[in-house]
N, C-alpha and C positions, 0 to 999 in steps of 0.2 A: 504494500500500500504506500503511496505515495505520501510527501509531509502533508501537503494542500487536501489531499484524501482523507489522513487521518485527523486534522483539525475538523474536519467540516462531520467526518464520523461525529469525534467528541462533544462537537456545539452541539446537534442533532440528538443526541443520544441526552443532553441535557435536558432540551426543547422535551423530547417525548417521555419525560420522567416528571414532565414536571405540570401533569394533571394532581387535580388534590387528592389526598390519601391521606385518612385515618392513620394507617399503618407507622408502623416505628420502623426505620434504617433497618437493616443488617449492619450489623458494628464494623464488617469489614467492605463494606459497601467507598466507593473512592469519594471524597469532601464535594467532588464538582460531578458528582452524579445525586446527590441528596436533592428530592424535592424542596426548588422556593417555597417558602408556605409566608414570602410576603416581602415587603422591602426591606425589611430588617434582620440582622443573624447577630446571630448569638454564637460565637467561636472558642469562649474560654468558659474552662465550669469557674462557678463560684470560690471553688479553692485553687485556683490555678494561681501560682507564687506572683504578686506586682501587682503596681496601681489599677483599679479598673478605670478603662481608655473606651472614649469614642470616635469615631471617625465617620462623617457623614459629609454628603455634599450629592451632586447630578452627575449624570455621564450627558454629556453633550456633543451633539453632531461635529462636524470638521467644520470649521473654518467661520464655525458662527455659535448663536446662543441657542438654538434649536434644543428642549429636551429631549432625551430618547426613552421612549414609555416601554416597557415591556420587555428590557435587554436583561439576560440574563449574567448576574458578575460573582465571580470566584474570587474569592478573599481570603487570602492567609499571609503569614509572618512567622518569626521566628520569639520564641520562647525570650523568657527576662534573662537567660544566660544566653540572647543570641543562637538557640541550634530551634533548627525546624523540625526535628525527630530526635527520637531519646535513644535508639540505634540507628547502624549504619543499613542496614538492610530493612529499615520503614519504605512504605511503597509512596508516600505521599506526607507531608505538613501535620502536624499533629493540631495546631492552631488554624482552622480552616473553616469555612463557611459558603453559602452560596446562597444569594435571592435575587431576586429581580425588581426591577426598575418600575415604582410607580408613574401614573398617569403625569408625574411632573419631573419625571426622571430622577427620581429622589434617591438616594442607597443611604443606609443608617448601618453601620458592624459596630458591635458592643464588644469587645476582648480588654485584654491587659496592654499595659505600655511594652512594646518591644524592646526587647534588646539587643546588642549590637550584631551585624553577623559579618557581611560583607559591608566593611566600613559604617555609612551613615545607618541610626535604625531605619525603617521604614516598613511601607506594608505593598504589596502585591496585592493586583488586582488582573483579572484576566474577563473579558466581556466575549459574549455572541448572541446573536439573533438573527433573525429574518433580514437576506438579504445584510446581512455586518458578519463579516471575517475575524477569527478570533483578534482581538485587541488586545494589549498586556501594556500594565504600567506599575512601577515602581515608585512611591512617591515616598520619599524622605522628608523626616520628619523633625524639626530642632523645637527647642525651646524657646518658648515667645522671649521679645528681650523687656517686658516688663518682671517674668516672674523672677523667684527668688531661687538659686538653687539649694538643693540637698539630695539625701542618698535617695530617697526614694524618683528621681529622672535616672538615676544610672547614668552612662557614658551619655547618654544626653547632655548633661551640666556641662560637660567641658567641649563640645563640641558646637557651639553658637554661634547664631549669625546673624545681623544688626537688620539688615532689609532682605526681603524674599525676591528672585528674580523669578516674574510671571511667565517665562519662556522653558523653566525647566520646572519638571514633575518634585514640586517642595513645598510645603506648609509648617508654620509655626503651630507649637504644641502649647495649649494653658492651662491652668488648674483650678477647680473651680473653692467653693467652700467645704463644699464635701472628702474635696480633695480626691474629685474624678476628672483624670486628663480629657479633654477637648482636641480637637482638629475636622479643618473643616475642608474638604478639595473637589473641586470640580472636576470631572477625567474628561478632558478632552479629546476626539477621537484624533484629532491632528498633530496631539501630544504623545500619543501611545504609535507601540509597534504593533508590526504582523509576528505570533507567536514565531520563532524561531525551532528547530527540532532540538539542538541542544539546549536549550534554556525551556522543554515543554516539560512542563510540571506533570501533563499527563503522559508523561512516558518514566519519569525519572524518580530518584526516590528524594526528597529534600534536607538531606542531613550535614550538618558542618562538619567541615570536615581541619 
C-alpha cells in the first residue's frame, strides 16, 4: 500500500468509527480509531502525575478564517517526564485523544502540562475529513511572560519567550486561580503539513528514546 493509500485508509477508517456507540473501546483498540463522542477529549486520567492543562482553539481553512465543522483531530503529547510510552515497544502515545470539530470548528483537549521531549514541550495534533488530507501540526508551547515561574511548568520556566511569532505553530501557556494551565491555538491548514511516513504516528510506536 502506498503512503497516500495508507493515510486516506486511516482518515477513513476514523470517519467510519465514528457513528455513536454506547459501547466502551477495547483497551487495545489504536487512540485515532476511538469514536469522537464530541468536541472535547479527555487524554489524561485524573491521576496522571502534572498540572491539569487545556488547550482549545479552531482548525481553520488555508489561507483564510473559514471554520472547518466536522474535521476529525488526533491529539497527543508526551508525559510530565517528556516520553510518549512507558516502553519501547508501545504501538502508539499513551497521552492521546481524538474528537471532532464543532459547527464552529471549535476543539477543546483537557490533559496534563507536557513535558519536555524533543526540545520545546508541545502537543500534536493530526486532522482529516471529507475531501482534507491528513494534516499534522506540532505547536509548542512556552510560558506566558506575565506569569510567575516554579517547579510545577517544568522545563517550561527556563525556556521563555517575550513575543509569539504568528507564522510558526507556538502559543503562550497561563495559569489560572485554580492553578489549571491555559493555551489557546488556532490550527491552520496553511500552517500544518501532509502527514509524512516517517513521522506517521499511525504506523510507529511513540517512545523517547
Amino acid at each position: 500500500m502506498s503512503v497516500a493509500g495508507g493515510l486516506r485508509w486511516a482518515c477513513a477508517a476514523v470517519l467510519l468509527l465514528a457513528s455513536p456507540s454506547t459501547a466502551a473501546p477495547p483497551k487495545e483498540i489504536a487512540p485515532w480509531l476511538i469514536t469522537p463522542r464530541g468536541w472535547e477529549a479527555d487524554i489524561a486520567q485524573r491521576d496522571e502525575p502534572g498540572g491539569r492543562f487545556v488547550i482549545e482553539g479552531r482548525v481553520l481553512g488555508a489561507g483564510d478564517s473559514v471554520p472547518l465543522a466536522g474535521v476529525t483531530l488526533y491529539a497527543y503529547h508526551a508525559d510530565g517526564k517528556g516520553w510518549y510510552a512507558l516502553t519501547r515497544d508501545a504501538p502508539y502515545p499513551r497521552l492521546a485523544g481524538v474528537l471532532r470539530t464543532d459547527a464552529r470548528g471549535r476543539y477543546r483537549v483537557r490533559s496534563i502540562l507536557p513535558g519536555m521531549s524533543e526540545g520545546q514541550p508541545h502537543v500534536h495534533f493530526e486532522a482529516c475529513g471529507p475531501n482534507l488530507a491528513v494534516t499534522t501540526w506540532a505547536v509548542n508551547l512556552y510560558m506566558g511572560p506575565n506569569e510567575k515561574p516554579d517547579r510545577a511548568w517544568g522545563h517550561m520556566a527556563s525556556l521563555r519567550r517575550l513575543t509569539m511569532d504568528p507564522e510558526r505553530t507556538e502559543t503562550y501557556v497561563t495559569r489560572d486561580a485554580h492553578g489549571v494551565f491555559h493555551a489557546s491555538y488556532d490550527l491552520r491548514l496553511d500552517q500544518g503539513f501532509p502527514l509524512p511516513a516517517h513521522t506517521d504516528s499511525l504506523r510507529r510506536g511513540l517512545v523517547a528514546r
